[in-house]
TORPA-4810 file (N, C-alpha, C, O; in nm, 3 decimals):
<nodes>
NODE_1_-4.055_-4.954_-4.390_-3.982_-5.033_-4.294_-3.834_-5.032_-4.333_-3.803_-5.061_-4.449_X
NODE_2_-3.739_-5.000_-4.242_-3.589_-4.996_-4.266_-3.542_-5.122_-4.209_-3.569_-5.172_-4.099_X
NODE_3_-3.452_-5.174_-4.322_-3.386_-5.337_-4.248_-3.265_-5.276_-4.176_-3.229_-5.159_-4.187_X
NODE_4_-3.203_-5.380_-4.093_-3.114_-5.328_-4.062_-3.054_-5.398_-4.125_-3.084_-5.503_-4.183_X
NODE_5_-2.914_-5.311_-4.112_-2.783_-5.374_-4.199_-2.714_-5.496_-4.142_-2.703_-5.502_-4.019_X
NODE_6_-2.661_-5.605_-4.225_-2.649_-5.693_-4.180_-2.471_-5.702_-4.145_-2.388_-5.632_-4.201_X
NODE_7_-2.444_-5.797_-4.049_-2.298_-5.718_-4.016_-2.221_-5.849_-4.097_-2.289_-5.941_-4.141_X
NODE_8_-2.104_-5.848_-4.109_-2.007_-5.897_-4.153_-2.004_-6.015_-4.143_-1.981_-6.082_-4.244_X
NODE_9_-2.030_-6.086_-4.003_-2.032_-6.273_-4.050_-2.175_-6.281_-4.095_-2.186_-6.378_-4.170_X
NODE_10_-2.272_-6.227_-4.083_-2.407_-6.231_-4.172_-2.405_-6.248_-4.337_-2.492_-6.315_-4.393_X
NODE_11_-2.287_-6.176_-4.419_-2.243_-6.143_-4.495_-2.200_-6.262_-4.519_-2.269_-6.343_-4.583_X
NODE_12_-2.055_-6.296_-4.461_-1.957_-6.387_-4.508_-2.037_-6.546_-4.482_-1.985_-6.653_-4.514_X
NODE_13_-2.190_-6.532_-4.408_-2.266_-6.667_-4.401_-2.294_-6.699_-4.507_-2.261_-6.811_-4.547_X
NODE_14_-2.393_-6.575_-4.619_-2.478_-6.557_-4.696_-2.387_-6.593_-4.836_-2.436_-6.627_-4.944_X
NODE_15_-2.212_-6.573_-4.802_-2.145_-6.585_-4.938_-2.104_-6.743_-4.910_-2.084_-6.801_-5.017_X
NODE_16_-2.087_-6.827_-4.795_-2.062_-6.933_-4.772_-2.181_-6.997_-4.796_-2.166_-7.112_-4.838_X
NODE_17_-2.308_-6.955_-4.783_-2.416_-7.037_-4.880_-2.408_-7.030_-4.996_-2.387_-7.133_-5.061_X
NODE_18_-2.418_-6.949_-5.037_-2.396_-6.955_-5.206_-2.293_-7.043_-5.254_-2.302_-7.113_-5.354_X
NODE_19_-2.205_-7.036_-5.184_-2.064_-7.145_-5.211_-2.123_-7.265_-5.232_-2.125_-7.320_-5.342_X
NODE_20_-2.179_-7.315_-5.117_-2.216_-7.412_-5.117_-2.350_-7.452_-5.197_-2.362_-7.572_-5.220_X
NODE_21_-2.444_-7.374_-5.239_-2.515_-7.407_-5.340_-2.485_-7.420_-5.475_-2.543_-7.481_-5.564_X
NODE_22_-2.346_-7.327_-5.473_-2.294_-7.347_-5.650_-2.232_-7.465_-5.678_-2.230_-7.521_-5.788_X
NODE_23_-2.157_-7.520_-5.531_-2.090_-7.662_-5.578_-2.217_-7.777_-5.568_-2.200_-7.869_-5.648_X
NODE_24_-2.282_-7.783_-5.525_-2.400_-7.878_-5.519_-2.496_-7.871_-5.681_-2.563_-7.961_-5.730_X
NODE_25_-2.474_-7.746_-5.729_-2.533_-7.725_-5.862_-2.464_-7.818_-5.950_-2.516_-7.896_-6.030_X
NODE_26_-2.315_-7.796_-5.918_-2.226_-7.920_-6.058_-2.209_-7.859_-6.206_-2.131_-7.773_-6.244_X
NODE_27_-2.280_-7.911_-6.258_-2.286_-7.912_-6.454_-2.467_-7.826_-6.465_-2.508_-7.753_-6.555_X
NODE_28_-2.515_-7.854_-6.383_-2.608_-7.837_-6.449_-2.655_-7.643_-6.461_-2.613_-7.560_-6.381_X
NODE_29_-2.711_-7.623_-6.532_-2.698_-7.444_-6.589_-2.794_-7.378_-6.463_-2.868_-7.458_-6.405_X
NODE_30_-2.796_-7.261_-6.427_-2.880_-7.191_-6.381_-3.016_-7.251_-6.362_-3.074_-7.309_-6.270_X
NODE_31_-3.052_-7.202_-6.527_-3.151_-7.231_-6.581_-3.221_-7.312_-6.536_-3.325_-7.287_-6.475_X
NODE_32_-3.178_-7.420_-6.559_-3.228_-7.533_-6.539_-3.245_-7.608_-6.401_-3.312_-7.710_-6.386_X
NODE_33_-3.169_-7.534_-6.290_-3.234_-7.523_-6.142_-3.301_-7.440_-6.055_-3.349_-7.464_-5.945_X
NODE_34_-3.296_-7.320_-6.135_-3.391_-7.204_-6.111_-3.529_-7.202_-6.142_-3.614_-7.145_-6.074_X
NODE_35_-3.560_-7.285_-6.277_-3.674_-7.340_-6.350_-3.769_-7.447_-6.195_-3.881_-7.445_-6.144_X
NODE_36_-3.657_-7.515_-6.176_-3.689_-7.637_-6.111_-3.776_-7.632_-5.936_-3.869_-7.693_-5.883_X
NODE_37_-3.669_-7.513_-5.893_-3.710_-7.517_-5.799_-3.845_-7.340_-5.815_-3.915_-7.296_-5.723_X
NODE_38_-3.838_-7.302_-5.914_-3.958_-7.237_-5.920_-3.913_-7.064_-5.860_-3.994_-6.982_-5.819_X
NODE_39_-3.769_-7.044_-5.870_-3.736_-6.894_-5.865_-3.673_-6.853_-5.982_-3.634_-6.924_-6.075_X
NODE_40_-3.667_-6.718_-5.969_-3.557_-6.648_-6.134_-3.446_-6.726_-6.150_-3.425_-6.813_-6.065_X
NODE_41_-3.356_-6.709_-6.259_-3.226_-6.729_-6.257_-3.172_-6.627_-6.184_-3.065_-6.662_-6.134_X
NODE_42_-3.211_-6.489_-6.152_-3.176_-6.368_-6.101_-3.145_-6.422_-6.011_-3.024_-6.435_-5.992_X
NODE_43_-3.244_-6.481_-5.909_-3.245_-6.483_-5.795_-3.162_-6.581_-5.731_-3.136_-6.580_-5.610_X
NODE_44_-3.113_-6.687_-5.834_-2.987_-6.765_-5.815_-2.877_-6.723_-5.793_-2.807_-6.725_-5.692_X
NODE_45_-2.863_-6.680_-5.902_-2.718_-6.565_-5.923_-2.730_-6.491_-5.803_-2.659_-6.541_-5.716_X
NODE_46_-2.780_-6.410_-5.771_-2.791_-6.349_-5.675_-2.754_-6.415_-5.525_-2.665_-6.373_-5.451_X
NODE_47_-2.835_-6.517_-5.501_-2.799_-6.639_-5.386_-2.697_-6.681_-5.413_-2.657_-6.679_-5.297_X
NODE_48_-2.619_-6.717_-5.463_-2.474_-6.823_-5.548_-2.386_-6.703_-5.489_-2.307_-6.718_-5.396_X
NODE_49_-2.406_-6.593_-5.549_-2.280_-6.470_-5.560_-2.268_-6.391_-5.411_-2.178_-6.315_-5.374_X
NODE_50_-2.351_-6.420_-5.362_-2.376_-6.343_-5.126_-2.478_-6.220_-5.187_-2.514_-6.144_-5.098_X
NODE_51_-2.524_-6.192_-5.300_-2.577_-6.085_-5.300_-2.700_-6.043_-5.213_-2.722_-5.931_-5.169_X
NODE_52_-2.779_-6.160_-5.196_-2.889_-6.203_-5.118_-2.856_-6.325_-4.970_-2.910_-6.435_-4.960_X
NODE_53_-2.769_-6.273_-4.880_-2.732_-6.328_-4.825_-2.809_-6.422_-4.695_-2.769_-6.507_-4.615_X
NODE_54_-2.916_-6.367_-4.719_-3.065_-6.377_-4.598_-3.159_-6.441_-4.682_-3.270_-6.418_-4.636_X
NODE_55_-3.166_-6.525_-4.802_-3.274_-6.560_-4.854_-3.363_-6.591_-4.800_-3.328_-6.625_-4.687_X
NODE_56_-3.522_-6.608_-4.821_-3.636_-6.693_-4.798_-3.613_-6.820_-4.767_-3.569_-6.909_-4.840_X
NODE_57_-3.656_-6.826_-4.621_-3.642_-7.009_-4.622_-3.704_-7.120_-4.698_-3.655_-7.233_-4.708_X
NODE_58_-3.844_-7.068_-4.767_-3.855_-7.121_-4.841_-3.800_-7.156_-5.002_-3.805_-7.263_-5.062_X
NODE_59_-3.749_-7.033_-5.046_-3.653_-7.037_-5.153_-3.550_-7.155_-5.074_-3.560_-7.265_-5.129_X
NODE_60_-3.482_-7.154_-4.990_-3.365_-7.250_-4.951_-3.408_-7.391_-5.016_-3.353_-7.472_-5.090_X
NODE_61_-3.560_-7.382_-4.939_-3.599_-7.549_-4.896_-3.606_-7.563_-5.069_-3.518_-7.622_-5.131_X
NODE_62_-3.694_-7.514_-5.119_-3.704_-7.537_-5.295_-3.539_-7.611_-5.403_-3.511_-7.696_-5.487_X
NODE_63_-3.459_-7.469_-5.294_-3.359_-7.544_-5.388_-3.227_-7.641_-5.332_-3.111_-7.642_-5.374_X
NODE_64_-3.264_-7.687_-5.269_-3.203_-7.801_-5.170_-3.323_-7.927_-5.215_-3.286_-8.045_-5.209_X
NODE_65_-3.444_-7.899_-5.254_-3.502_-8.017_-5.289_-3.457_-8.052_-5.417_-3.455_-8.172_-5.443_X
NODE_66_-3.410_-7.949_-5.526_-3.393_-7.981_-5.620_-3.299_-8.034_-5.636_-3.293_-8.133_-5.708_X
NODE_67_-3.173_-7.975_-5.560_-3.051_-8.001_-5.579_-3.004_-8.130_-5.440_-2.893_-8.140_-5.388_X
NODE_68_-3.125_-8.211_-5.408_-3.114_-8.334_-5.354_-3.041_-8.314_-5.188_-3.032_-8.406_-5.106_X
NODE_69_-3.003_-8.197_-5.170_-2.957_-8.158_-5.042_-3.033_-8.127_-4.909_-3.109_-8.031_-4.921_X
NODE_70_-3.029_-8.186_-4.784_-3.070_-8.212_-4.716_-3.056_-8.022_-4.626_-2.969_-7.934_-4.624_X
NODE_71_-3.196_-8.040_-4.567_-3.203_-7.867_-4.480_-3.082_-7.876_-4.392_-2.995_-7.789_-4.391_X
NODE_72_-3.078_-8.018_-4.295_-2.981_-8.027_-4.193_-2.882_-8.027_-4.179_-2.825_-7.983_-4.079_X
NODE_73_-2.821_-8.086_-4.292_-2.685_-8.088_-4.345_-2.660_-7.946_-4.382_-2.569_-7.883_-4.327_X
NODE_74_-2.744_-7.886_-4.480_-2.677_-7.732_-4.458_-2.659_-7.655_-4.403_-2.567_-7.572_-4.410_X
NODE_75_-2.773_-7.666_-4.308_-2.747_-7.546_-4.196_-2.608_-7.617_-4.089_-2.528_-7.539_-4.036_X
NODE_76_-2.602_-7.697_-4.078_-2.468_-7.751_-4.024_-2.329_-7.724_-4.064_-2.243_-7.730_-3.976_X
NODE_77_-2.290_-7.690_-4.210_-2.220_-7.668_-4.300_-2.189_-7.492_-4.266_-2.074_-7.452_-4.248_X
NODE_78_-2.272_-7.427_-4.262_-2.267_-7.310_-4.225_-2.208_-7.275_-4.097_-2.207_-7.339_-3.992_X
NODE_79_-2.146_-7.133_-4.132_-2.103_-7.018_-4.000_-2.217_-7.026_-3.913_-2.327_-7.021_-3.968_X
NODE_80_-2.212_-7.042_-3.737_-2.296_-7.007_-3.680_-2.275_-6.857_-3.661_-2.157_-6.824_-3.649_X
NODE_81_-2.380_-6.747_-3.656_-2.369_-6.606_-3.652_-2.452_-6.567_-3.548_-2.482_-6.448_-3.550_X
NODE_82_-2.498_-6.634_-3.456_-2.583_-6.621_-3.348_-2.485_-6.587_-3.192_-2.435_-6.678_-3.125_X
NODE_83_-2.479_-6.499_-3.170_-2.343_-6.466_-3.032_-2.401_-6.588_-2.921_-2.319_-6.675_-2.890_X
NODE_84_-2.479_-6.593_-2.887_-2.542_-6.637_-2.780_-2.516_-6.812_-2.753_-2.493_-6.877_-2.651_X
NODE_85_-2.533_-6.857_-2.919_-2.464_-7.029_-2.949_-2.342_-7.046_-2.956_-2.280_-7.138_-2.901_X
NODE_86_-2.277_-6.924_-3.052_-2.115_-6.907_-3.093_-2.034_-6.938_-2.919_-1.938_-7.014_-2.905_X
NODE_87_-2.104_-6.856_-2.798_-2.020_-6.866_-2.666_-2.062_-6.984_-2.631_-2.017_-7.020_-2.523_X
NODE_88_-2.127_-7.053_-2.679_-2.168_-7.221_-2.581_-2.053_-7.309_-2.639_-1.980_-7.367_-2.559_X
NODE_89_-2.033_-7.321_-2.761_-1.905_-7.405_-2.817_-1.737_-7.394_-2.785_-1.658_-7.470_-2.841_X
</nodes>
């Protein structure tokens, strides 16, 4: 199966999540929220840095529970990248 490539505000969504998951992290290490919510540290780093810009929604929900952050509030926080909503606003 070939993904398709994801275009540029897909991208710049996926690095604006990570943004926002690294400041919600604070003090506390990788480690120790990667542990928590039950993925790698890889896979943090990876989410934090846009590398994985499309994560698993369930990875999201895991680490928004850990890190006390609400689903709604984030997806609100975010670029909409959908053409079809972007022309309704």
């Amino acid at each position: 199966m070939v993904r398709v490539p994801l275009t540029p505000e897909e991208r710049d969504r996926g690095e604006h999540l990570g943004r926002l998951l690294r400041a919600a992290r604070g003090d506390r290490t990788m480690a120790c929220v990667a542990a928590d919510a039950g993925i790698s540290v890889e896979t943090l780093r990876k989410i934090e840095t846009g590398r994985i810009p499309t994560p698993a929604f369930f990875t999201i929900a895991a680490l928004c529970q850990v890190l006390d952050l609400s689903l709604d509030d984030l997806a609100r926080t975010l670029p909409d990248t959908n053409p079809s909503t972007a022309l309704a606003s």
